[in-house]
Every structure is written in C-alpha cells, then in structure tokens.
C-alpha positions as CSV (number, residue, x, y, z in Angstrom):
1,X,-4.3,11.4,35.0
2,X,-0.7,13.0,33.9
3,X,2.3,11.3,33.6
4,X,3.8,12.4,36.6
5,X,0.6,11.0,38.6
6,X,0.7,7.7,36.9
7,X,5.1,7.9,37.8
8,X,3.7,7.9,41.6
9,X,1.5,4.8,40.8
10,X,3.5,2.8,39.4
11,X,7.6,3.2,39.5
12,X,8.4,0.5,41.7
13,X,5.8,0.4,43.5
14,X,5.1,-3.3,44.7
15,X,1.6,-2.3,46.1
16,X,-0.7,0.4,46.7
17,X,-3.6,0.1,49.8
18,X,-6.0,1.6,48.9
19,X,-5.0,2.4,45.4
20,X,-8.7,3.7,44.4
21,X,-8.4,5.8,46.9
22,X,-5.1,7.3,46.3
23,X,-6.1,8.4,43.1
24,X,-9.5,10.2,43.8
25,X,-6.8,11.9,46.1
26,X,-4.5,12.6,43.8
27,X,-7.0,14.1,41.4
28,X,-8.7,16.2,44.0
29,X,-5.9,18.7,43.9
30,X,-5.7,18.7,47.9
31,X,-2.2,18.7,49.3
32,X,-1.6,15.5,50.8
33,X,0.5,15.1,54.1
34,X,3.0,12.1,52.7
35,X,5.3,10.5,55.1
36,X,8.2,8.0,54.7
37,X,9.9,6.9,58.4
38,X,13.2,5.8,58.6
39,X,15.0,4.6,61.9
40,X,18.6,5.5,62.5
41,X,20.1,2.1,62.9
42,X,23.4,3.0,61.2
43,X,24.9,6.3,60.3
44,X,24.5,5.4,56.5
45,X,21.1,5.7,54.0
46,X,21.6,3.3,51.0
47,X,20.2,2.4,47.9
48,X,17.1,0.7,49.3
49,X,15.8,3.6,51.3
50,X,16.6,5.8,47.8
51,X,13.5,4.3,46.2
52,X,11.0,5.4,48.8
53,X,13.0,8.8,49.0
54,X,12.6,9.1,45.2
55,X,8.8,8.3,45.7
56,X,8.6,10.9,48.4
57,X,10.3,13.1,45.9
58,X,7.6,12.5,42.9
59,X,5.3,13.4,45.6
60,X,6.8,16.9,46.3
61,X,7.1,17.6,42.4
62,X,3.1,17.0,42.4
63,X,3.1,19.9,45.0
64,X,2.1,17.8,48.6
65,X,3.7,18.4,51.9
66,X,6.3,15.6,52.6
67,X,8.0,14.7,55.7
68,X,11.1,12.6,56.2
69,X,10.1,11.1,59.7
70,X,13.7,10.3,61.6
71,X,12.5,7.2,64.4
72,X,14.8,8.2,67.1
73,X,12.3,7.0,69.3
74,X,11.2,3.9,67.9
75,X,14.8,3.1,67.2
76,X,15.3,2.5,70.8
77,X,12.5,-0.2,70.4
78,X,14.1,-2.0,67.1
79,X,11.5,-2.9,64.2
80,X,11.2,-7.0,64.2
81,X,9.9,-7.1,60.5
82,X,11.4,-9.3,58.7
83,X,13.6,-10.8,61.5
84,X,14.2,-14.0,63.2
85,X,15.7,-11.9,66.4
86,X,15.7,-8.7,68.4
87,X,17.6,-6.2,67.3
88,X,20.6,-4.9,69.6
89,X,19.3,-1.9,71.5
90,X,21.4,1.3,70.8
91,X,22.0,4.0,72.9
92,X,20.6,7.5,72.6
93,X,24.5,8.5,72.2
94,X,24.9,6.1,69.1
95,X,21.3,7.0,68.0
96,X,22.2,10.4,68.0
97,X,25.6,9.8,65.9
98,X,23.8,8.2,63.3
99,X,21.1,10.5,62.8
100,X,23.6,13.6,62.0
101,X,24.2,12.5,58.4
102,X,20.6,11.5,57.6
103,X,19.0,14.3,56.5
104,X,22.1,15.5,54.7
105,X,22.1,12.2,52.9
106,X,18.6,12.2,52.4
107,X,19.0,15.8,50.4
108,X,20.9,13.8,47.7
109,X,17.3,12.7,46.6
110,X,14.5,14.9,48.0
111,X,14.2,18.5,48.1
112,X,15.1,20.2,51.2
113,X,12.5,23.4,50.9
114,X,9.7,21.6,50.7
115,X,10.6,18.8,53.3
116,X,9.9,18.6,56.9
117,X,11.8,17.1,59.0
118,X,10.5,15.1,62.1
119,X,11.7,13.5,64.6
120,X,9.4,10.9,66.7
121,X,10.5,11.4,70.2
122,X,8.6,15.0,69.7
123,X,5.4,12.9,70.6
124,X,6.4,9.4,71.5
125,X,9.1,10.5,74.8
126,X,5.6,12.3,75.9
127,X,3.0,9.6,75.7
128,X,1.9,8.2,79.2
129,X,2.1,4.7,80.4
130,X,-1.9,5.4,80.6
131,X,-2.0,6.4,77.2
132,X,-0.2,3.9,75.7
133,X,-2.5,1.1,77.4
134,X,-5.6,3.2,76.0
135,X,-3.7,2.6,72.7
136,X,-3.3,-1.0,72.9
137,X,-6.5,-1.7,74.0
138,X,-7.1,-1.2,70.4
139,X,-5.1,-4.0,68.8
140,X,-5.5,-7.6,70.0
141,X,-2.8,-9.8,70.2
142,X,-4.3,-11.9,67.7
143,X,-3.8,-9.8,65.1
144,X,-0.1,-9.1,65.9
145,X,0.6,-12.9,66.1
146,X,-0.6,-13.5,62.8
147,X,2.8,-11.8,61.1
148,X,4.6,-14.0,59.3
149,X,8.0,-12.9,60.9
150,X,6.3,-12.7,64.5
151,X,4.5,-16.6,63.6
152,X,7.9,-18.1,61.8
153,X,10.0,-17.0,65.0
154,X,7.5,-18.5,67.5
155,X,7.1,-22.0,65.6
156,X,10.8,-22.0,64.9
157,X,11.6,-21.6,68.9
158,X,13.1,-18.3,68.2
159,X,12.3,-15.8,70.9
160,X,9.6,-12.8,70.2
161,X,10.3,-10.1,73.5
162,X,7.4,-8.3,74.4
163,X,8.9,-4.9,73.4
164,X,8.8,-5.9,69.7
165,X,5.1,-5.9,69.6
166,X,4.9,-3.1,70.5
167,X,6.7,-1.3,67.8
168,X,4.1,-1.4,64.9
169,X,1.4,0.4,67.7
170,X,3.9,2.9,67.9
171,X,5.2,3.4,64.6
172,X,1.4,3.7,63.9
173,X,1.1,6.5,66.3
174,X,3.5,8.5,64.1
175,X,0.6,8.6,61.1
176,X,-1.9,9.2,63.7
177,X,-0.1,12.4,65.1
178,X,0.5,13.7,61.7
179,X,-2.5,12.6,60.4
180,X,-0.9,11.6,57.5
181,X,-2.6,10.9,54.1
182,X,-0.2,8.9,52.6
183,X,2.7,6.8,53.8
184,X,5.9,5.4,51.6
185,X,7.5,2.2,53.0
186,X,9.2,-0.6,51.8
187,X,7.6,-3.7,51.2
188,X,8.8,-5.2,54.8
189,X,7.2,-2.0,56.5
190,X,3.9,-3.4,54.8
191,X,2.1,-4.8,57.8
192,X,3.3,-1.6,60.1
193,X,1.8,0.8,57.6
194,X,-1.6,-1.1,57.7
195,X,-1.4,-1.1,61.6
196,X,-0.8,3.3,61.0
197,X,-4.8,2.8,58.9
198,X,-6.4,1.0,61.7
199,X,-5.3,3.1,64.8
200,X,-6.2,6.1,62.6
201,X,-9.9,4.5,62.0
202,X,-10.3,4.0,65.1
203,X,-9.2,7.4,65.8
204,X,-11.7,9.3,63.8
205,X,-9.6,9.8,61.1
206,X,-9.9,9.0,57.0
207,X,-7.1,6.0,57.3
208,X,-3.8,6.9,54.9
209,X,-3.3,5.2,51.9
210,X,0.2,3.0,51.8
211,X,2.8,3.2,49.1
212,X,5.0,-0.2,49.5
213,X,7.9,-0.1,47.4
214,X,9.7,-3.3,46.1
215,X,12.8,-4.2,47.8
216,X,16.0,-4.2,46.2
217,X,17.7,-7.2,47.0
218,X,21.2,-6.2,48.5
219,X,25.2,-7.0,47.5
220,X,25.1,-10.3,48.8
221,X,22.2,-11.5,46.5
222,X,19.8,-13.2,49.2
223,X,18.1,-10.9,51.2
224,X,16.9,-7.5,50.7
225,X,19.3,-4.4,51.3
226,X,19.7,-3.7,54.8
227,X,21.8,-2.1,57.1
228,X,21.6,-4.4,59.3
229,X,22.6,-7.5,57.4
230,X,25.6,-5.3,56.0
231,X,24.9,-6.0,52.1
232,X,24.2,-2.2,51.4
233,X,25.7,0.5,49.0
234,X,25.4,3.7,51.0
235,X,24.3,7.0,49.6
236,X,27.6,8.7,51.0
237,X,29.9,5.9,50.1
238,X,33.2,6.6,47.5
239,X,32.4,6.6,44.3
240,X,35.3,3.5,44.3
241,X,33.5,1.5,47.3
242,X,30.4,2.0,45.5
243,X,31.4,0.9,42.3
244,X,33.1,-1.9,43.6
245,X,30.0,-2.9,46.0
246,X,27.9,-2.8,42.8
247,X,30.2,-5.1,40.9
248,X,29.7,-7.5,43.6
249,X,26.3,-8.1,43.6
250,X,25.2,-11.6,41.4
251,X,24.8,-11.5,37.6
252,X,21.2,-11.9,37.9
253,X,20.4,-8.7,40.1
254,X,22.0,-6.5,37.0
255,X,18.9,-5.8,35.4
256,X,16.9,-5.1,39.1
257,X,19.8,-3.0,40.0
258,X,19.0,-0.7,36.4
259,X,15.5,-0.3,37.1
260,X,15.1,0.5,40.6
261,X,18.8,2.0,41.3
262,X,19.8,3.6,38.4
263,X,16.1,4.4,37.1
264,X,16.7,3.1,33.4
265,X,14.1,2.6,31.4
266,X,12.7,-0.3,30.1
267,X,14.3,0.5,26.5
268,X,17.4,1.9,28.2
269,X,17.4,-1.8,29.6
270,X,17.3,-3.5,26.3
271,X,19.9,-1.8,25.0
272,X,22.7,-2.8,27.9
273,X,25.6,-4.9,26.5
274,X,24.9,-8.4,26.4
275,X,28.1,-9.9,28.1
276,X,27.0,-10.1,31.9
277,X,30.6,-8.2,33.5
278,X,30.0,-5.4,30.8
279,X,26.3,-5.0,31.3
280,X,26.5,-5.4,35.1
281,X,29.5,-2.0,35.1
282,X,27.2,0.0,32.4
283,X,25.0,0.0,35.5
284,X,27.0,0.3,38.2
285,X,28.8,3.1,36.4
286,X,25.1,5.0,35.7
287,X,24.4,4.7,39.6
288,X,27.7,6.4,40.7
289,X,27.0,9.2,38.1
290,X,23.6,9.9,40.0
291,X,25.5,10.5,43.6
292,X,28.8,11.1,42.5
293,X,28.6,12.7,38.8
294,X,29.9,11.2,35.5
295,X,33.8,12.5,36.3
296,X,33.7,10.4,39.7
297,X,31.8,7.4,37.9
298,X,34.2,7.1,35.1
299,X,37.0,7.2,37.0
300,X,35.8,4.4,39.7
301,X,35.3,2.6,36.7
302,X,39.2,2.8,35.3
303,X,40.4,2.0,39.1
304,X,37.8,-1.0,39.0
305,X,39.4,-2.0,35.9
306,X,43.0,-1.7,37.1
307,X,42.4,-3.5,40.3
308,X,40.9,-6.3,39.2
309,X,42.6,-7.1,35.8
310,X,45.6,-6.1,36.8
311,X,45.2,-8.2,40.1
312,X,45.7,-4.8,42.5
313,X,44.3,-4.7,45.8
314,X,43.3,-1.0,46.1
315,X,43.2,0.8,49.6
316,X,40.3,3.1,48.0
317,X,38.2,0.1,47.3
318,X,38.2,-0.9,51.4
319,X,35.9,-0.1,54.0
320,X,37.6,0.4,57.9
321,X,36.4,-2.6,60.0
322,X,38.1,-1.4,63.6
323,X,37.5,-3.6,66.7
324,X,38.4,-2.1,70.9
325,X,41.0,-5.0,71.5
326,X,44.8,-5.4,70.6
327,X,43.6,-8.5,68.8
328,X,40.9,-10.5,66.9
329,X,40.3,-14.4,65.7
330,X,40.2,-14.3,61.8
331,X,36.6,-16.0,62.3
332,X,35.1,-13.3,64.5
333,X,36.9,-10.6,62.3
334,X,35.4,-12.2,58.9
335,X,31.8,-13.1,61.0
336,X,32.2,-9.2,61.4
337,X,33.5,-8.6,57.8
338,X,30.6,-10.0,56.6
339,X,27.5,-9.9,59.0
340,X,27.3,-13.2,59.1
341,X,27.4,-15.9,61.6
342,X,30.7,-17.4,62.8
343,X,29.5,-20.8,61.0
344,X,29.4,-19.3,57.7
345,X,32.1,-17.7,58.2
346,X,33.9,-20.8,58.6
347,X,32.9,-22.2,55.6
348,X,34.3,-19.1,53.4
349,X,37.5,-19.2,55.5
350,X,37.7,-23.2,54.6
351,X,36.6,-22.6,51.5
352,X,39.5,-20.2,51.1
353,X,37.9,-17.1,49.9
354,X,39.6,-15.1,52.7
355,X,43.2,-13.2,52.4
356,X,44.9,-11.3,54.9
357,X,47.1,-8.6,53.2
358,X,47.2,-11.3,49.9
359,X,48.0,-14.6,52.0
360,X,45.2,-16.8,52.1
361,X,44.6,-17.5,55.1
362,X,43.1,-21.4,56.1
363,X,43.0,-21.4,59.9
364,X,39.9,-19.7,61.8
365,X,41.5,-19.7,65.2
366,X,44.3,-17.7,63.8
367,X,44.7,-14.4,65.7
368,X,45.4,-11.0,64.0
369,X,47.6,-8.7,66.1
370,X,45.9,-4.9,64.9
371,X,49.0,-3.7,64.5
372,X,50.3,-2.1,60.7
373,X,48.4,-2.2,57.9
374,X,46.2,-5.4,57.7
375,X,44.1,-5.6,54.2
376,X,41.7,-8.5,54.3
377,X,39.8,-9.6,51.2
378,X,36.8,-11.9,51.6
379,X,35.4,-13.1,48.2
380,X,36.0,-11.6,45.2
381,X,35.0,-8.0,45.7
382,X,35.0,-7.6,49.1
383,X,37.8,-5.2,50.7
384,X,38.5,-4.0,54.7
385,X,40.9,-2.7,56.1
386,X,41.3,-4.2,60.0
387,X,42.4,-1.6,62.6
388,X,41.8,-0.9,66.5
389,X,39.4,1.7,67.7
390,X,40.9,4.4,68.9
C-alpha cells in the first residue's frame, strides 16, 4: 500500500471499523462514496472538524467521491453524544444563518471540484411518519440505552427526551440514502456511525466502514473542541483571535495542538523549543500560517507579543459578546463569556480573574449598563468586547 493510502489509515485516526475491510477497498481501485456530516449549530467550523475535513481531503487526493453532508435537518433534532442535556432547539431561520459560511469555510481544507455538497432535509423533510416507524422497528431500545452518554444521564437523574434517540436512527439514514462506503467522524460520532452500518445491513446493503478521528481537546483544556461548549478556534477567525485563542490553551495540549492542528511531524515535533511559552507560539504561529499565511501569522505573533508584554489590552484580540437588553449582571455576562455555568462563573469572578475595561471587578450582582466601549477580560487570554444587539 502507498504512502498516501497508509496517510488515510493512520493520521489521526483514533479507530478504524472495519479497518480490514477498508483496505481491501482501498486497494480495489473502486471509487468509494466517503461522507463526513456536520450539523450547523453555529455559524463557525473550527479546528476540530479540520481533521475530519483533512481526512476527507486525503480521500479526494486518492480519487473517491466525497461529500460534505450539511445536517440541516438533524440539527433541528440536536446530537446528544457526549452530553449530559438537550441541546437548545434552533430555528430554521438561525439554522439557515449558520449554514451560509460552511461550505465556504469548509473550502479552506477540501477541494471544492470534487466535493458534493448535501444537505439532509433533501431526504429526511420527506420521510413519513410510517416510514420512520418501519425504521425504528429495526433498532431496540436496548441498544440505544446502552450509550454511555444516554446511560450516565439516566443514572445521574439528568433528563434523556425522547427526540434525542432518535437522532442516531436518523443520522443513520443519511449513509443509508447515499449508500455510503465510508464515513469520517469524530471520535464522539463513534456510536452514530456504527448505528449508519447496521441500518444499512439491515437494508441490503455492504455496511460502510467508519473513520473516527481523535478529538482535539479544545482552548479550555478539559473537554474536546466544541462549539457548543465555546472553547473553539474557528476556521474564519482573525489571524490575532486565533493566535491569541491558541496561546490560551494549557502547556500540556502544545504538542497535541502540533500534530493534529498544525500537522507537524513527529521530527518537526522534536525539534520545537524547549521553554513551554516559546514552543506553545512556534505552534500557534504554524497554525495561523495554514488559514491565514506566514505574513498574517507573523504579524499576530508581534501583536501577541506587544499585548501581553507590554501589558496592552488589544481591541483585535476580542471577540463581540452582544446581549437584547440595556443591561447585564457581570455573572450572567461572564457565564456567557465563558459557556459556563453561573457557579463557575462565580468562582473566576471571586477568584478575580475578571476585568471590566482593566478594573477588576469582585461583585457578581454588579450590573453593566451596555453603553460605550466595555472591554472585559476573563483569565489571562481571554478578550470580549460587551455590546447590545442591535
């Protein structure tokens, strides 16, 4: 097997079902349909969905037919993996807003002439209450139960609604209607992927052979990167808030961040600098090049310098964090800030680790009129800029 064969194999890949049978498809020289779903949750892509579109991408440069599946249908369900609650339902109106930059984004990495591009709702808006049931008769409740996240939420007391068993039957209906051969994932998508190979046994068809990536642990150094917990570098981010994002993330995600985000090799590895703030920019730096080029990356690398050492807060290093009202507690804005809940956010505000435009700021029932320019700083890193919704 080539190079570039053994590349799809093995570059971060965390595990490969059935990987005997990916390669005796591999070296069959059939074109493979190869899928990788993605739900549009928030308007950005980041760094943890670049490694499956990077595996997508080795795929195309092996000649198969990819598609980048958009799940503006399943969306509406909200995929439970991982989670110890039901994610907020969005409207199609916000599901639609945040789907516009996706595929744009998602060129960064794969090649747009030989991608398709798919949206779920083609086939899911259609199937029939009938249909559906016909579906489900196929899985037994048994077997969805026995998810970790689905088991941990039910023995913890969390709630587990009905609609969130039902989202790995229909995310597996995507690979039945494209009859896919192969589908990338993350390593949380794992169990939703294997759900994709049964329905398609039980359909008559040869079952696809999953790809589950590793997970890049995100910014805030505990759970994995994900829009939803707000500790993501997006694609489409500044060069500065990237840089900055990057710098934040703990000492001992550096050497994670070089493999699986800037795609060093191991030698490349070894030969970082040793002291932790030096290595931990070389690779921050080399990950702004790739969506940003070396101009943009050197630069948010002088502006990272100035604003830290020479103790500036920098407007270019904030992200907007706008609420509807005239006003906002400090807790609720840094719970916001944050993604976090309003007794951690406590803690960092008696802690004091917050500032509001360089005061630090003790009381959590203190309220901010959004008026004027309001810089808040939580941590060392971490930079919005409060504002009303207009």
């Amino acid at each position: 097997m080539d190079s570039s064969r053994d590349l799809v194999l093995t570059w971060a890949v965390a595990e490969i079902i059935n990987k005997a049978s990916l390669v005796k498809r591999l070296e069959s020289k059939k074109k493979l349909v190869v899928k990788f779903g993605v739900d549009p949750t928030k308007p950005d892509l980041h760094l943890g969905h670049a490694l499956s579109l990077h595996k997508l991408r080795q795929f195309q440069e092996l000649g198969h037919d990819t598609i980048l599946l958009i799940g503006d249908f399943t969306t509406k369900i909200g995929d439970p993996s991982g989670r110890n609650s039901a994610r907020p339902v969005l409207t199609d109106d916000e599901i639609q807003a945040n789907l516009k930059t996706y595929i744009d984004q998602a060129k960064l990495i794969i090649d747009p002439k030989k991608t398709k591009i798919r949206f779920n709702s083609e086939w899911l808006s259609k199937v029939s209450y009938a249909d559906f049931i016909k579906v489900a008769m196929q899985v037994s409740v048994q077997t969805l139960l026995e998810r970790e996240d689905f088991a941990n939420r039910m023995t913890s007391g969390h709630s587990l609604a009905l609609h969130e068993l039902f989202y790995p039957i229909t995310q597996a209906l995507d690979s039945v209607v494209m009859k896919a051969d192969v589908e990338i994932g993350g390593w949380d998508q794992r169990l939703n992927m294997l759900m994709g190979r049964e329905l398609q046994k039980k359909s008559g068809q040869p079952p696809q052979d999953v790809v589950a990536m590793k997970a890049l642990v995100g910014t805030d150094g505990e759970r994995k990167m994900s829009k939803s917990f707000d500790n993501y570098v997006g694609l489409t981010e500044s060069s500065d808030q990237m840089f900055g994002k990057l710098m934040s993330i703990p000492d001992q995600l550096t050497d994670q961040y070089a493999e699986l985000a800037a795609f060093l090799g191991s030698d490349e590895i070894k030969a970082l600098p040793k002291h932790p703030r030096d290595r931990k920019a070389r690779v921050a730096e080399k990950i702004v090049e790739l969506y940003h080029g070396g101009s943009a990356a050197n630069k948010a690398l002088q502006n990272f310098n100035q604003t830290f050492r020479d103790k500036k807060v920098a407007n270019h290093m904030a992200s907007e964090l706008l609420f509807s009202q005239e006003s906002v507690l400090l807790l609720h804005a840094v719970a916001e800030a944050s993604q976090c809940s309003n007794t951690h956010a406590g803690r960092l505000i008696e802690q004091g680790a917050v500032k509001l435009n360089g005061v630090k700021m003790m009381d959590p029932n203190f309220e901010i009129m959004l008026t004027g320019e309001l810089m808040m700083h939580i941590g060392k890193h971490a930079f919005r800029k409060l504002g009303r919704r207009k």
